[in-house]
Backbone and ligand atoms as CSV (ligand in chain L), in Angstrom:
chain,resi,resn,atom,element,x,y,z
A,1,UNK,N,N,25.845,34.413,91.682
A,1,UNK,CA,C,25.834,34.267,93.139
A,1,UNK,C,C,24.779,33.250,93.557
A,2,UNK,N,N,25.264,32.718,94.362
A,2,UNK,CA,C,24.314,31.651,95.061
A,2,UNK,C,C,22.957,32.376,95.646
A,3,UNK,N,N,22.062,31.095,96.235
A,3,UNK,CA,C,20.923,32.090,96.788
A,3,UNK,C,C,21.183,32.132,98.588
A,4,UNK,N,N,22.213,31.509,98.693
A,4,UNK,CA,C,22.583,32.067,100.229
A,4,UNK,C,C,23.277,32.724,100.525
A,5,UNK,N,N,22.384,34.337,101.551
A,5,UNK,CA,C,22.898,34.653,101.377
A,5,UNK,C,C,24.535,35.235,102.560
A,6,UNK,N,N,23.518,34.555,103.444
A,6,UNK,CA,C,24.587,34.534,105.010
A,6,UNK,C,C,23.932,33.651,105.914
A,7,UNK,N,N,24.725,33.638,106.845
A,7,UNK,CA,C,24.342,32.546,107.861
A,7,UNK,C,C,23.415,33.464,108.624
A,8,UNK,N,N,21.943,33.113,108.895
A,8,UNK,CA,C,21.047,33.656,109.672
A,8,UNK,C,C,21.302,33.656,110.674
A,9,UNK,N,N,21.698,32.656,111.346
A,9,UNK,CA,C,21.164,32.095,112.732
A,9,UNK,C,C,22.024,30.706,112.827
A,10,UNK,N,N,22.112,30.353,114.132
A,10,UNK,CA,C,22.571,29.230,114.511
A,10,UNK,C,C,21.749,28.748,115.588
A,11,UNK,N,N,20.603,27.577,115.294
A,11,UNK,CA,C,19.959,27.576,116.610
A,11,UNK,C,C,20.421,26.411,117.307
A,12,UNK,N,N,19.983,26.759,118.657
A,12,UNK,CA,C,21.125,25.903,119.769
A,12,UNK,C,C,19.803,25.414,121.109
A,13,UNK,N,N,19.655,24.323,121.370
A,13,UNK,CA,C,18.655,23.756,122.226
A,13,UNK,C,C,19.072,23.847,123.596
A,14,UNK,N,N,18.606,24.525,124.503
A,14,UNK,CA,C,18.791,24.778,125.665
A,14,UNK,C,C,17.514,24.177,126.445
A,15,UNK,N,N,18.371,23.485,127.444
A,15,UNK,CA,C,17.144,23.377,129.205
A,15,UNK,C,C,17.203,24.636,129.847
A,16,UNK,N,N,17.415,25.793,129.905
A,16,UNK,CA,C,17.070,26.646,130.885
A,16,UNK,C,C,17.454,27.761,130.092
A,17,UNK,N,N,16.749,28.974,129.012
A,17,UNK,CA,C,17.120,30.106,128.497
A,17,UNK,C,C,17.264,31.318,129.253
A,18,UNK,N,N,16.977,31.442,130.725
A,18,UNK,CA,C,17.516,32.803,131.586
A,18,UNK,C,C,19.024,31.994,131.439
A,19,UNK,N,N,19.470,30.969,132.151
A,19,UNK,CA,C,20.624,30.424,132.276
A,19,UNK,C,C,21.729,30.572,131.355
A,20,UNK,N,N,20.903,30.332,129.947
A,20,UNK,CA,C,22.106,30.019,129.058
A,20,UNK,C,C,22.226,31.456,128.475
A,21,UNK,N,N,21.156,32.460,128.039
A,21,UNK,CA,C,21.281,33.964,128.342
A,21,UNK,C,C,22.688,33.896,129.138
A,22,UNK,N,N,22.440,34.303,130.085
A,22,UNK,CA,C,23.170,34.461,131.128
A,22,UNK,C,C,24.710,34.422,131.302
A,23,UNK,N,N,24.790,32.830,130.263
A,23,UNK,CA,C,26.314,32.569,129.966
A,23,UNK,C,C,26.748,33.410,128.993
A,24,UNK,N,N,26.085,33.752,127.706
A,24,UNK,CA,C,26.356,34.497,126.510
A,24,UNK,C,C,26.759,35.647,126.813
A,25,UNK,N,N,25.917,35.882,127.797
A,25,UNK,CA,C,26.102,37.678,127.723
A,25,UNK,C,C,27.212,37.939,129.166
A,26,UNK,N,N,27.800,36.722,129.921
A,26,UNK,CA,C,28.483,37.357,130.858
A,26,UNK,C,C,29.845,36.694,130.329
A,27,UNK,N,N,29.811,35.612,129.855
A,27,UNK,CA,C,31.239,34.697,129.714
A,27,UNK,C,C,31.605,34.956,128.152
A,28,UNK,N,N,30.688,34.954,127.314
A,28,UNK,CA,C,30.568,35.754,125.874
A,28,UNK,C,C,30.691,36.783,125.674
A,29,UNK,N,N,30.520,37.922,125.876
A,29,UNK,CA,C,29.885,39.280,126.118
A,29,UNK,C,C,29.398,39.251,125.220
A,30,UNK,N,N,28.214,38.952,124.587
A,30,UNK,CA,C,27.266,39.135,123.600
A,30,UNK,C,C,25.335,39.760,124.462
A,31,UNK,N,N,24.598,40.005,123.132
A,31,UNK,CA,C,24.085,40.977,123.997
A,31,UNK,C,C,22.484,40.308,123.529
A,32,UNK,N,N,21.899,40.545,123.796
A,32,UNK,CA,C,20.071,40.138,123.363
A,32,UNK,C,C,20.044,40.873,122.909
A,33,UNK,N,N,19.096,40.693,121.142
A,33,UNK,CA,C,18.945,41.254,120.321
A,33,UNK,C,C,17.383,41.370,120.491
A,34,UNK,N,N,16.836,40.337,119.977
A,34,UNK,CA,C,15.433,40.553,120.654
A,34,UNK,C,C,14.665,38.511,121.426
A,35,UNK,N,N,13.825,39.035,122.088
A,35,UNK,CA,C,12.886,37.407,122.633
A,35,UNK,C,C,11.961,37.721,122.480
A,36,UNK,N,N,11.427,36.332,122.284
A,36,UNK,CA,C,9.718,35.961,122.725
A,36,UNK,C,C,9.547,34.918,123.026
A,37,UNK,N,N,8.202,34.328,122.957
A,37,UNK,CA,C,7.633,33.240,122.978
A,37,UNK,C,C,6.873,33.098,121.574
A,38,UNK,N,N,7.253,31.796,121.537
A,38,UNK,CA,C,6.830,31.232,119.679
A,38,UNK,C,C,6.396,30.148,119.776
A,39,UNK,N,N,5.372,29.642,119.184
A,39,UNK,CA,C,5.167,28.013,119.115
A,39,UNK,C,C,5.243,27.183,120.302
A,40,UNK,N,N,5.456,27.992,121.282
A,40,UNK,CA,C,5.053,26.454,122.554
A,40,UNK,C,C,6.921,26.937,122.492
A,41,UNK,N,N,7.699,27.811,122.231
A,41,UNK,CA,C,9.244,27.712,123.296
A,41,UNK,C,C,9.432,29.333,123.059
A,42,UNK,N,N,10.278,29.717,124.313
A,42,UNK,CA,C,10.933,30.792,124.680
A,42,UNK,C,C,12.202,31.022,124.008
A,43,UNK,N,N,11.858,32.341,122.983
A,43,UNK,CA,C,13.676,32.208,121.681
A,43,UNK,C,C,14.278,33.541,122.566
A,44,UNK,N,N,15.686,33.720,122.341
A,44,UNK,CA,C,16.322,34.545,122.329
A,44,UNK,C,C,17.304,34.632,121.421
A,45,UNK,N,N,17.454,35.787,120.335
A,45,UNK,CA,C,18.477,36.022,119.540
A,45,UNK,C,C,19.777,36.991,120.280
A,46,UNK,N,N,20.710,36.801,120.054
A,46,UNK,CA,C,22.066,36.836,120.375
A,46,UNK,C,C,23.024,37.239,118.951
A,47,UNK,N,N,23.040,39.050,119.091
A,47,UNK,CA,C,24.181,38.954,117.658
A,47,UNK,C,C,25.277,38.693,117.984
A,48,UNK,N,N,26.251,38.637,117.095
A,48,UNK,CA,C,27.413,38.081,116.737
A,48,UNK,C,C,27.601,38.881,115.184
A,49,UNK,N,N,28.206,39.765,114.846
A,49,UNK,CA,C,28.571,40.072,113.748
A,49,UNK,C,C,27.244,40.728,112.820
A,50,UNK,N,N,27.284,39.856,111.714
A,50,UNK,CA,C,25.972,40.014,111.115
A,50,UNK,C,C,25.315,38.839,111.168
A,51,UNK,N,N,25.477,37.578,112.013
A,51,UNK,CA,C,24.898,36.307,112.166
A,51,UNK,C,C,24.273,36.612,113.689
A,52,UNK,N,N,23.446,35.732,113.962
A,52,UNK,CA,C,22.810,35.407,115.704
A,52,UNK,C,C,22.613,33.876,115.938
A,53,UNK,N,N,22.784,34.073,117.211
A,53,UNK,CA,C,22.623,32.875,117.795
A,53,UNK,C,C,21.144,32.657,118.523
A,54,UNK,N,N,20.524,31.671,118.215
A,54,UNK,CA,C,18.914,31.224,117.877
A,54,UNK,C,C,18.580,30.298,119.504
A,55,UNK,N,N,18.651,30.933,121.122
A,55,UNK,CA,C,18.813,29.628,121.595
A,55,UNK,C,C,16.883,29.530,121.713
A,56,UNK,N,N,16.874,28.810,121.873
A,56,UNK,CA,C,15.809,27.772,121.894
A,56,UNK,C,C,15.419,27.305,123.305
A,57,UNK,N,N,14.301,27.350,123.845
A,57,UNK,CA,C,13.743,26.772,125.117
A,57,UNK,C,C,12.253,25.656,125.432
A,58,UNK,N,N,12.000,24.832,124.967
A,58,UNK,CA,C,10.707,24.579,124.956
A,58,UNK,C,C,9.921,24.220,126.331
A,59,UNK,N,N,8.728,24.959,125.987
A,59,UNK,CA,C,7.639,24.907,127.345
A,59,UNK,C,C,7.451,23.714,127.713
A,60,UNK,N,N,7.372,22.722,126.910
A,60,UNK,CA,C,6.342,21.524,127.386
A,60,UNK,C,C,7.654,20.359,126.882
A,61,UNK,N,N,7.440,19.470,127.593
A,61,UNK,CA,C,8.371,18.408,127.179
A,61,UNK,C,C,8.327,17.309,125.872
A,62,UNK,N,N,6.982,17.479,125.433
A,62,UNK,CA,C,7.123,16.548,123.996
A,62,UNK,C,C,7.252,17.458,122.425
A,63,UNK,N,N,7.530,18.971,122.929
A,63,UNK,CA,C,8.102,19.452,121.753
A,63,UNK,C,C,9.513,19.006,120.778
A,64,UNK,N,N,10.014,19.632,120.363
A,64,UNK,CA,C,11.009,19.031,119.033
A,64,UNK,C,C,12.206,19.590,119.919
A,65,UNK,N,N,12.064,20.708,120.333
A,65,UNK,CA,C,13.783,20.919,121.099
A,65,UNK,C,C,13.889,20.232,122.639
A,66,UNK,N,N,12.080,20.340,123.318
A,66,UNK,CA,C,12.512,19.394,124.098
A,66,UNK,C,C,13.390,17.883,124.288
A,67,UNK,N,N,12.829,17.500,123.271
A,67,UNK,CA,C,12.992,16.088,122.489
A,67,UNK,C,C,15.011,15.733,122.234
A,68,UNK,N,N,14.976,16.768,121.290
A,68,UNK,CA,C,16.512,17.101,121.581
A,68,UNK,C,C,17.327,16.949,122.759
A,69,UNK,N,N,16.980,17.621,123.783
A,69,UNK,CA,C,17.592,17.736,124.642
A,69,UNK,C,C,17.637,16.522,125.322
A,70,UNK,N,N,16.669,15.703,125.581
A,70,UNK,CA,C,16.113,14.624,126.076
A,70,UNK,C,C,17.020,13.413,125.563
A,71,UNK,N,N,17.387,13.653,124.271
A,71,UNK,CA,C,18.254,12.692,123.566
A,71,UNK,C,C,19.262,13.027,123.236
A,72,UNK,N,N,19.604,13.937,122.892
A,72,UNK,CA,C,21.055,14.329,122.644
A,72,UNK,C,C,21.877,15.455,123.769
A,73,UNK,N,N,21.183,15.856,124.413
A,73,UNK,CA,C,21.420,16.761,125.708
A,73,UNK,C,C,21.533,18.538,124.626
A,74,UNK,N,N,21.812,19.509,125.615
A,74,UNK,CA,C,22.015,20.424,125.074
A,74,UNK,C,C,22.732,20.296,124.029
A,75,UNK,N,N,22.639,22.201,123.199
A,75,UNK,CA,C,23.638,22.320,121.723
A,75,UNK,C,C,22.973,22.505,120.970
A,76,UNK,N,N,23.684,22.828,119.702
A,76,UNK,CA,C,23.253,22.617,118.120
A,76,UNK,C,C,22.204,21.709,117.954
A,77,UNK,N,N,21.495,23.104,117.114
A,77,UNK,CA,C,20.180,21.977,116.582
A,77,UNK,C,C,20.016,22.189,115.371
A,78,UNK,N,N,19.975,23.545,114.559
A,78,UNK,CA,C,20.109,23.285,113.135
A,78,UNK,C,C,20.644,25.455,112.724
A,79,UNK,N,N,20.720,24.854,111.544
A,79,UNK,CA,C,21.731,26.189,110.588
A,79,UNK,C,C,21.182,26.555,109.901
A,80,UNK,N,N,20.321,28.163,109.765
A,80,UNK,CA,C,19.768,28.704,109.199
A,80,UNK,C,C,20.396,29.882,108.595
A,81,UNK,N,N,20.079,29.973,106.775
A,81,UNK,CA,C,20.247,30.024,105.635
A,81,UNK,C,C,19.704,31.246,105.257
A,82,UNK,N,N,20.064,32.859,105.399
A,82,UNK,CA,C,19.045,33.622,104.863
A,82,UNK,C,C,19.262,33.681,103.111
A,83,UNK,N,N,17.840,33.851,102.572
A,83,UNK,CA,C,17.587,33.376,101.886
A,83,UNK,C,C,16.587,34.685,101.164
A,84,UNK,N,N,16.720,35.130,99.916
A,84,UNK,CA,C,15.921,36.865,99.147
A,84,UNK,C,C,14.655,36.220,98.976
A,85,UNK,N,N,14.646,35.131,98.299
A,85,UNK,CA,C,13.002,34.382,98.212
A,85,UNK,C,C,12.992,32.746,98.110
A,86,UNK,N,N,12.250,32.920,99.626
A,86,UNK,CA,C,12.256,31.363,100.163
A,86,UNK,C,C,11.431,30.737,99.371
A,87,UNK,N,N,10.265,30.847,98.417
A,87,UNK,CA,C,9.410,30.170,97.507
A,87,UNK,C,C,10.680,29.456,96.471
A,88,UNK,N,N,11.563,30.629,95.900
A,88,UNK,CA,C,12.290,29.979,94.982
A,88,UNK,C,C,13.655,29.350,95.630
A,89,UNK,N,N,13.947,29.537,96.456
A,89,UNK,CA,C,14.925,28.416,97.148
A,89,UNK,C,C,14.046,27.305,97.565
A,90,UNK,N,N,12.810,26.884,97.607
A,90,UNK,CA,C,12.238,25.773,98.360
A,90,UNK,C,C,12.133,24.735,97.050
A,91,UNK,N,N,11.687,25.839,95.964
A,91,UNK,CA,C,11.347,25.101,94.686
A,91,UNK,C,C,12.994,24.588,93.635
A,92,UNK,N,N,13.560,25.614,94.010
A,92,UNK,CA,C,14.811,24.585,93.712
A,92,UNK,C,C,15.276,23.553,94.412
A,93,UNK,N,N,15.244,23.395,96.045
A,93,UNK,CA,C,15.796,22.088,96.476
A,93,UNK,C,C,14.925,21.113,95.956
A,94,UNK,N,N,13.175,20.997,95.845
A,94,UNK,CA,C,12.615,20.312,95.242
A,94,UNK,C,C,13.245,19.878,94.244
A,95,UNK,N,N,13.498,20.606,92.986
A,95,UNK,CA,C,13.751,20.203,92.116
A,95,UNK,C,C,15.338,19.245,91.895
A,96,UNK,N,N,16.012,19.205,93.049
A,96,UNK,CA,C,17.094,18.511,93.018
A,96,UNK,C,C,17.001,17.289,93.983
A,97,UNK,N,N,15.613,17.243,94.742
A,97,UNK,CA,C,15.513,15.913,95.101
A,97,UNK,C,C,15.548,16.160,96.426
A,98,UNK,N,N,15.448,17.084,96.926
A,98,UNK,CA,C,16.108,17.283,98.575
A,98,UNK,C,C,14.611,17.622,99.673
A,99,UNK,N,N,14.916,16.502,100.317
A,99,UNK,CA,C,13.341,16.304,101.241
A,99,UNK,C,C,13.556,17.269,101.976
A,100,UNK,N,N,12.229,17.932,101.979
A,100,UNK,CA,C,11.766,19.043,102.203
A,100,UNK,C,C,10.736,18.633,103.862
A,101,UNK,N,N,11.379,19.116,105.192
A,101,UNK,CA,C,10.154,19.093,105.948
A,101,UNK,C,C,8.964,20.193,105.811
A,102,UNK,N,N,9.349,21.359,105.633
A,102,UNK,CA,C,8.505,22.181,105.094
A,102,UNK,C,C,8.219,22.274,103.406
A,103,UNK,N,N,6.971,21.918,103.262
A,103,UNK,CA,C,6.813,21.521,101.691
A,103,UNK,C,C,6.736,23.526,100.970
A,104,UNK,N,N,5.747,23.958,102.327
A,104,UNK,CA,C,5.756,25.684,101.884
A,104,UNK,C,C,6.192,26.290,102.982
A,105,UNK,N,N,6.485,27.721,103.312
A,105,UNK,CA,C,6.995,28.656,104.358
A,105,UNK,C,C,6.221,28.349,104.869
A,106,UNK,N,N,6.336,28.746,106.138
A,106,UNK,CA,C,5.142,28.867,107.708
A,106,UNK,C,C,5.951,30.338,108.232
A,107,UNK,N,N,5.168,30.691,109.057
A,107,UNK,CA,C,5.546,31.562,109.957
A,107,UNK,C,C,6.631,31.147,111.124
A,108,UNK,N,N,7.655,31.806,110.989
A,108,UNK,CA,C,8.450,31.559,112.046
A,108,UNK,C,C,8.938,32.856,112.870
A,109,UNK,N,N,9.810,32.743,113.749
A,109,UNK,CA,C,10.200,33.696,114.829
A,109,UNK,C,C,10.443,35.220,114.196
A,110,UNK,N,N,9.813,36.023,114.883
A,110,UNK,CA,C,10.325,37.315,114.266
A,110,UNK,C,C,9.620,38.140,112.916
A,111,UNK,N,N,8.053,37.156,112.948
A,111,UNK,CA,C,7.799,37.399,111.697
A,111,UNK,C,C,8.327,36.879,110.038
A,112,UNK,N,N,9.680,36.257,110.778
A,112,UNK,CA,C,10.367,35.704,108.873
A,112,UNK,C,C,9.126,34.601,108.220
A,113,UNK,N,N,9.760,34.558,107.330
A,113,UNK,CA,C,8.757,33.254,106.594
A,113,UNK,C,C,10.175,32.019,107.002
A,114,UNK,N,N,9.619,31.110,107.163
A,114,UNK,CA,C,10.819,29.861,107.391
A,114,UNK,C,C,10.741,28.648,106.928
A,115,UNK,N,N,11.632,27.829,106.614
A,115,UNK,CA,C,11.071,26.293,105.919
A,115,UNK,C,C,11.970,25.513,106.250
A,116,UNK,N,N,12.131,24.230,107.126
A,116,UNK,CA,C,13.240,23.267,106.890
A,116,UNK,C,C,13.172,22.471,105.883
A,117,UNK,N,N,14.964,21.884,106.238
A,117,UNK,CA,C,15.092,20.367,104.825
A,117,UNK,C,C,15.492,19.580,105.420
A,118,UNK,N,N,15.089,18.499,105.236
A,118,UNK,CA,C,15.250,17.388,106.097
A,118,UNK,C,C,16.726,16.891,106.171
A,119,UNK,N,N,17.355,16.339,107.453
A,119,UNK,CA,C,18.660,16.044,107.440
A,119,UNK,C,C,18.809,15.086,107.091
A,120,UNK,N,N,17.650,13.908,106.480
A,120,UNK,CA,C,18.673,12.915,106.115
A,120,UNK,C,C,18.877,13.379,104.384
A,121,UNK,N,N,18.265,14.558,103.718
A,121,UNK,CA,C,19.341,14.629,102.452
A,121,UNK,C,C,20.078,16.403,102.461
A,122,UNK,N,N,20.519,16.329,103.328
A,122,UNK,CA,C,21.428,17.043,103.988
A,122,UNK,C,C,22.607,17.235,104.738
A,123,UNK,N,N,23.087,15.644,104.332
A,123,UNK,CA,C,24.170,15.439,105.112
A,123,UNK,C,C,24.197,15.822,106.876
A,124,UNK,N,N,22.716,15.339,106.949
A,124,UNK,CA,C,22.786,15.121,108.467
A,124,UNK,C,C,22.465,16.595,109.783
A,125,UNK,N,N,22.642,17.610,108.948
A,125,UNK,CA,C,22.679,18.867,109.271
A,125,UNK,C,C,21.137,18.941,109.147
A,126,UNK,N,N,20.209,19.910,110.349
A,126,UNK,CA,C,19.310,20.134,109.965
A,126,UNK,C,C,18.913,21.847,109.756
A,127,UNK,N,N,18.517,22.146,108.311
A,127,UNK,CA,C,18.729,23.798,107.678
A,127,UNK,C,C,17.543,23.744,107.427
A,128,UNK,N,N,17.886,25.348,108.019
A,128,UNK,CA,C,16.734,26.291,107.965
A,128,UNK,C,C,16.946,27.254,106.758
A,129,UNK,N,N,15.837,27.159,106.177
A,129,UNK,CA,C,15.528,28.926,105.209
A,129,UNK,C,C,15.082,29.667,105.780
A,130,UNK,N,N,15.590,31.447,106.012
A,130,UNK,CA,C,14.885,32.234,106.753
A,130,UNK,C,C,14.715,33.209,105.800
A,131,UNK,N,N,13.603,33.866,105.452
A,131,UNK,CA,C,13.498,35.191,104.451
A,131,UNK,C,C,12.765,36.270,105.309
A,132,UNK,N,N,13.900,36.856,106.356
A,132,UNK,CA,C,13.114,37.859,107.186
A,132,UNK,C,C,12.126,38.972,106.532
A,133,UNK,N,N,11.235,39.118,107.448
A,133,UNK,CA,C,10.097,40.126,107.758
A,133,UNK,C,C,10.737,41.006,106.339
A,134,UNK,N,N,11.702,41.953,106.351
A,134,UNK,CA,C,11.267,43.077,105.778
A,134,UNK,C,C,11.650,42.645,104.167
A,135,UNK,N,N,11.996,41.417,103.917
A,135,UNK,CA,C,12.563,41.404,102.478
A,135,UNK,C,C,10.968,40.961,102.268
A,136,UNK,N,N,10.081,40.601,102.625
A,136,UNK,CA,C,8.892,40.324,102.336
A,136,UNK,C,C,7.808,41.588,102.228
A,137,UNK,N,N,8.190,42.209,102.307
A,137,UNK,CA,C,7.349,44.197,102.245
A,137,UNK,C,C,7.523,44.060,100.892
A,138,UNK,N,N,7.061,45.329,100.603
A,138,UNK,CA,C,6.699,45.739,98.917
A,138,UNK,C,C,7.912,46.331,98.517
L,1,CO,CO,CO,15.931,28.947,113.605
C-alpha cells in the first residue's frame, strides 16, 4: 500500500470566510467541523465524507492566500495528503528529487504536523502532507 492514505483536505482560498461558510452550509448542506485562527488566517473545516474542505481566509493582505486571491481570484489552492508518518513520506519525496517547500513538518491547523511540495515538481498542483494530531500520540 501506498503511503497515502486519503484525501485530507481540499484547501480553497476565500475573500470573505462567514460568506463562503455560509454558501457550504446553506447551498451545500455541509456542516463546520471545527475553526480557528492560524498563522495570520481564519480556517474553517467542512466534512464531506471522510475528506474536508480547508477554506482559508487571510487577515492581512501580503499573506500566501491573500496573494492568491489577488492573482488568481478565489478557489483551489492546494490538496492535502494524509499521511501515518510525515518524516518518512518527506524523506522519500527527497529521495526522488521532489522540491520540498517544507524541508521538515511545522505545525499546522488543528495541531497536525504539515509539510508542502513544491508545485513546480508536482505537476503544478500544490500538496500538502497532513499527519493529524492523534497519529502523533504514543
Ligand atoms: Co491545508
Amino acid at each position: 500500500m501506498g503511503m497515502l492514505q486519503q484525501i485530507d483536505h481540499i484547501g480553497i482560498a476565500v475573500k470573505n470566510l462567514d460568506e463562503t461558510v455560509a454558501f457550504y452550509r446553506q447551498v451545500m448542506g455541509l456542516e463546520v467541523s471545527s475553526t480557528e485562527v492560524f498563522n495570520g488566517m481564519k480556517i474553517a473545516f467542512l466534512r464531506v465524507g471522510d475528506s474536508e474542505l480547508e477554506l482559508l481566509e487571510d487577515l492581512t493582505p501580503d499573506g500566501t492566500i491573500a496573494r492568491h486571491v489577488a492573482q488568481r481570484g478565489e478557489g483551489m489552492q492546494h490538496v492535502a495528503y494524509r499521511v501515518d508518518n510525515i518524516e518518512e513520506a518527506l524523506q522519500d519525496m527527497r529521495a526522488k528529487g521532489i522540491a520540498l517547500i517544507d524541508e521538515r513538518p511545522r505545525p499546522g491547523a488543528r495541531k497536525a504536523r504539515v509539510a508542502f511540495l513544491h508545485p513546480k515538481s508536482t505537476k503544478g498542483v500544490l500538496i500538502e502532507f497532513v499527519e493529524p494530531q492523534s497519529s502523533s500520540l504514543p
